[in-house]
C-alpha positions in Angstrom: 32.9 -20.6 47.8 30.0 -19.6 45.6 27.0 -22.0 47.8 28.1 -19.9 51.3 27.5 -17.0 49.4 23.5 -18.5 48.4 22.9 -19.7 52.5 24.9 -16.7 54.0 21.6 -15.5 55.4 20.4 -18.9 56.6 23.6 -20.0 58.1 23.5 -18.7 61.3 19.7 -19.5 62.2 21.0 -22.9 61.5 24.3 -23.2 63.4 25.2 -23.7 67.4 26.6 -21.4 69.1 29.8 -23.9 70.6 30.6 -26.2 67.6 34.4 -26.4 67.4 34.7 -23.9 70.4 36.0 -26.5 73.2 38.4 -27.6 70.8 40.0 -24.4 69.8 39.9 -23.2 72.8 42.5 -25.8 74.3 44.6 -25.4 71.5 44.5 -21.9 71.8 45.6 -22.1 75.9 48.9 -23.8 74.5 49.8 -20.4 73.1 51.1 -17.1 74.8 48.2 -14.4 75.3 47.4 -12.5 72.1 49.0 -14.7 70.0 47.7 -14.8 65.9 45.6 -17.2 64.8 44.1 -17.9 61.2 41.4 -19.0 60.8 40.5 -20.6 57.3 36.9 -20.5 56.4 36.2 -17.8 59.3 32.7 -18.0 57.7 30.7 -15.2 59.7 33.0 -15.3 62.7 30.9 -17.4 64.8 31.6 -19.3 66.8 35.3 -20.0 66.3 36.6 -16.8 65.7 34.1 -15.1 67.8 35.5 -17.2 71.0 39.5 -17.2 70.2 38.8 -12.8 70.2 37.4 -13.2 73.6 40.0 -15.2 74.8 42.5 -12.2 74.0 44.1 -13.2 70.6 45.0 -11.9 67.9 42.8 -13.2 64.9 42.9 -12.9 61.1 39.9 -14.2 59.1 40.1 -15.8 55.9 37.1 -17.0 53.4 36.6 -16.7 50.0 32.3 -15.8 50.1 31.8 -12.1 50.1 28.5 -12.9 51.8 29.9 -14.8 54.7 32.5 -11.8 55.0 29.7 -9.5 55.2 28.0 -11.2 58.5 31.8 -11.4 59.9 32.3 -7.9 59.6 29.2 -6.9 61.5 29.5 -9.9 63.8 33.5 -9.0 65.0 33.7 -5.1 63.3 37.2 -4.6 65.5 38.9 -8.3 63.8 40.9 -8.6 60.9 39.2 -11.0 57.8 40.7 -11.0 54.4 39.0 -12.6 51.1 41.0 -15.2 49.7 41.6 -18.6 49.2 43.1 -21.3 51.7 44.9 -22.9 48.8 47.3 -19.5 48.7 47.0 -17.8 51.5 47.6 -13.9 51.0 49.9 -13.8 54.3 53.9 -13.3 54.7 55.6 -16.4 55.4 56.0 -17.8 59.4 53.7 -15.1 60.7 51.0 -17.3 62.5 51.3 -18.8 65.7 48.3 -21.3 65.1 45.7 -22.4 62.8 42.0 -23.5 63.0 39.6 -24.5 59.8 36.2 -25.9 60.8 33.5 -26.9 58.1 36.2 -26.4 54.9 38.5 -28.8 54.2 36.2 -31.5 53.8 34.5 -29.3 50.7 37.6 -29.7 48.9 38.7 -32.4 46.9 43.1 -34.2 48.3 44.7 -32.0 45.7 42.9 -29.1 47.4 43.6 -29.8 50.3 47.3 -30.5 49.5 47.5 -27.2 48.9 45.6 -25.9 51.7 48.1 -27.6 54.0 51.4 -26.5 51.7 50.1 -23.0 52.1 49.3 -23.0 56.2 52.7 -24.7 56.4 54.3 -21.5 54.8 52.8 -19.1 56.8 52.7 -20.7 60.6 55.6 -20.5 62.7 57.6 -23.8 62.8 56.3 -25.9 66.4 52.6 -24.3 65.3 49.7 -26.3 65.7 46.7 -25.9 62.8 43.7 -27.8 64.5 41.1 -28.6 61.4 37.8 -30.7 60.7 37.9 -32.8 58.1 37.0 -36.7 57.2 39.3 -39.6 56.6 37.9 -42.5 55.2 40.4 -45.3 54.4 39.1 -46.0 51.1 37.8 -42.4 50.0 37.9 -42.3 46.1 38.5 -38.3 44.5 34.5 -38.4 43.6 33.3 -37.3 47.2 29.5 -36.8 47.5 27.2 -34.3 47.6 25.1 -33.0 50.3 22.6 -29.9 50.9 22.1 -27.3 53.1 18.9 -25.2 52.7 18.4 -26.5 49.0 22.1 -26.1 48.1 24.1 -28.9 47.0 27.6 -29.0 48.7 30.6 -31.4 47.6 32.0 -33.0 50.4 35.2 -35.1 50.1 37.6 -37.3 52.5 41.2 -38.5 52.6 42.4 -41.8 53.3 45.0 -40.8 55.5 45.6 -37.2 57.3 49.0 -38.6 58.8 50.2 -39.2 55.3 48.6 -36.4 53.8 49.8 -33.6 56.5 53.3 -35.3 56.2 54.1 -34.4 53.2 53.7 -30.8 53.5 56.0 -30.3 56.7 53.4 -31.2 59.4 53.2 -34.1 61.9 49.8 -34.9 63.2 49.6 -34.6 66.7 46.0 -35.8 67.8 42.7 -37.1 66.3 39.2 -36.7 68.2 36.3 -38.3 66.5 32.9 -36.8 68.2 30.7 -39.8 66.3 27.8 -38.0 64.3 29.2 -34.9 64.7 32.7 -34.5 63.5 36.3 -35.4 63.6 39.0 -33.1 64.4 42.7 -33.2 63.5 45.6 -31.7 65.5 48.9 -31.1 63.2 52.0 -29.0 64.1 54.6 -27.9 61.8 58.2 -29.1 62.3 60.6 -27.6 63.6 
């Protein structure tokens, strides 16, 4: 995405150092040690990434800013991160055992993220969970809004219904947490 690669620099002055942690760390504890995890929108590595390395697994990156990639590759020089998009995943099919994606769903718009979820589907394991962050707003039209983050506009978007959405593309969700001004997270597993 072209605006990470404009507030690459910025990001991490701006950004915790535990957002989305807690909550892929649980999911991750489900899982045998060194199990592989993607995650989509890997961003610099931290914290997400950063975290499910230290907790002994296996993790692949994958973001589509080169500048992003850049901090990622100094941040975590010893973990794999691949440039490509979420919508087609560049990975063999069934070769994940989970799935995280925090801050990039909700910059893409219910057909991209259609295809988001008919891609992770193809490459996790069946009975694997893909823990994401995202916004579901009952009556969310396809327009979405806009936002900034140090002077660059963002499109943000939500779904109506992630239970619905996830559904149709072999997943059944599992779990929803909403942290109120924060974020809301979504547990889905593939079927079986």
């Amino acid at each position: 995405m072209r605006e990470y690669d404009l507030i690459a620099g910025w990001y991490p002055t701006d950004r915790g150092h535990t957002v989305g942690v807690a909550e892929a760390l649980a999911v991750a504890a489900t899982l045998p040690p060194g199990s592989r995890i993607l995650d989509l929108g890997c961003g610099n590595g931290v914290p997400v990434t950063d975290a499910l390395v230290k907790a002994g697994h296996q993790v692949v990156g994958l973001d589509t800013s080169t500048g992003m990639l850049a901090q990622f590759r100094t941040n975590l020089p010893d973990t794999v991160v691949v440039r490509g998009d979420a919508r087609r995943c560049p990975f063999s099919s069934d070769g994940f055992d989970a799935a995280v994606s925090w801050g990039m769903m909700f910059h893409l718009d219910r057909r991209e993220q259609a295809a988001v979820f008919a891609s992770v589907s193809r490459v996790l394991k069946p009975g694997a969970p893909f823990l994401f962050m995202a916004a579901e707003i009952i009556d969310a039209d396809d327009a979405g809004i806009t936002g900034t983050m140090n002077g660059v506009t963002f499109r943000y978007y939500a779904v109506p219904s992630y239970q619905t959405l996830v559904a149709e593309h072999g997943f059944v969700l599992v779990d929803v947490h909403d942290d109120p001004g924060v974020s809301t997270y979504f547990l889905a597993r593939k079927l079986r």
